[in-house]
C-alpha positions in Angstrom: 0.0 0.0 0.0 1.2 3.6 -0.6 1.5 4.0 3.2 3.9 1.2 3.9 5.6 2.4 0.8 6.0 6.1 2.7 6.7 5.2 5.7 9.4 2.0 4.9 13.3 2.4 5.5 13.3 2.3 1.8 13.4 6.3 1.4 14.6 5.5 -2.7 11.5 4.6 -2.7 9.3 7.8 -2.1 10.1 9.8 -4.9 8.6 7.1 -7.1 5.6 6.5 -4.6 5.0 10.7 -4.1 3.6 10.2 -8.0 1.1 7.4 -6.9 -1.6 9.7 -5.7 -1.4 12.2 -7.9 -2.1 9.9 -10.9 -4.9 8.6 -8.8 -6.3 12.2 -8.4 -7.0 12.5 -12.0 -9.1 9.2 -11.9 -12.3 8.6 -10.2 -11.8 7.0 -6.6 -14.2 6.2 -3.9 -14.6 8.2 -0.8 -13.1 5.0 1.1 -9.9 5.1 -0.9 -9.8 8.8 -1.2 -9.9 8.8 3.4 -7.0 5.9 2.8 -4.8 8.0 0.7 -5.5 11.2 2.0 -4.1 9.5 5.6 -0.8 8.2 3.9 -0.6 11.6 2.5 -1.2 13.9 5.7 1.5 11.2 7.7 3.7 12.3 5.1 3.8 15.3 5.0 3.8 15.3 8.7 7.6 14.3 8.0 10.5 16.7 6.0 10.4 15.7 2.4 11.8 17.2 -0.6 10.0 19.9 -2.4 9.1 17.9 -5.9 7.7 15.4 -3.5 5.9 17.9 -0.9 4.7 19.6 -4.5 2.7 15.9 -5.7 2.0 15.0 -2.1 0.2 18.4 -1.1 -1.7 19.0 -4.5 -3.2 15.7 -4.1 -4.4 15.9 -0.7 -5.9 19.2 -1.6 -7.5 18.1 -5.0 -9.0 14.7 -2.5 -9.8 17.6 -0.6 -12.1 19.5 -2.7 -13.8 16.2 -4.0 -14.6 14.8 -1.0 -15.5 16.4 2.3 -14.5 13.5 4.8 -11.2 14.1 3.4 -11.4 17.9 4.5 -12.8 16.5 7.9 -9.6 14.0 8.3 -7.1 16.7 7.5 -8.6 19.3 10.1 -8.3 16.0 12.7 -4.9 15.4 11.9 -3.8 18.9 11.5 -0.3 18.7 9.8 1.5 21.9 9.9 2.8 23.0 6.2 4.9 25.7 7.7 8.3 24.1 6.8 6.7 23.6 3.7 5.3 27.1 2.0 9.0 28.6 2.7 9.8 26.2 0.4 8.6 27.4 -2.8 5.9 29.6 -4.2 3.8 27.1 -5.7 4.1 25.0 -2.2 3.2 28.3 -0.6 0.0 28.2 -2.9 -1.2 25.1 -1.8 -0.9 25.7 1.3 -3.0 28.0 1.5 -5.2 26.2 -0.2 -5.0 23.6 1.9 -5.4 26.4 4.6 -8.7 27.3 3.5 -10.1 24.0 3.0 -9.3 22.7 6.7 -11.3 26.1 8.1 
């Protein structure tokens, strides 16, 4: 599962898994899946990653987001703080405060 892929020792693996969830983005999922991946997503970003990865990782969880509002509910329970994160770069700074908006 994309979790266990995450959160493995493998970390050679996570630049290849960070692409995952954003391919699923563009195709229907169900809520179920959507709550699943949103999770492995929010636990990762949780950690410090690499922009290009934050980048996939943190437009997915905000396009799961805006399709599904358990999602929304699951990120404001979680609560990951992006601060590290919209320093980063401009278009990470973007989606953060997209993300922002969607958790209020």
């Amino acid at each position: 599962c994309t979790t266990c892929v995450w959160l493995s020792s493998f970390v050679f693996l996570r630049p290849t898994s960070g692409k995952m969830p954003q391919c699923l983005c563009l195709a229907q999922v169900t809520e179920d899946s959507a709550v699943e991946l949103a999770s492995a997503l929010l636990q990762c970003l949780g950690e410090t990653v690499p922009e290009p990865e934050a980048f996939r990782s943190l437009s997915s969880l905000v396009q799961l987001m805006k399709s599904f509002t358990q999602v929304s509910g699951l990120a404001q329970a979680i609560g990951v703080d992006l601060t590290q994160y919209s320093s980063q770069s401009d278009r990470l700074n973007t989606l953060s405060q997209q993300y922002l908006q969607l958790v209020s």
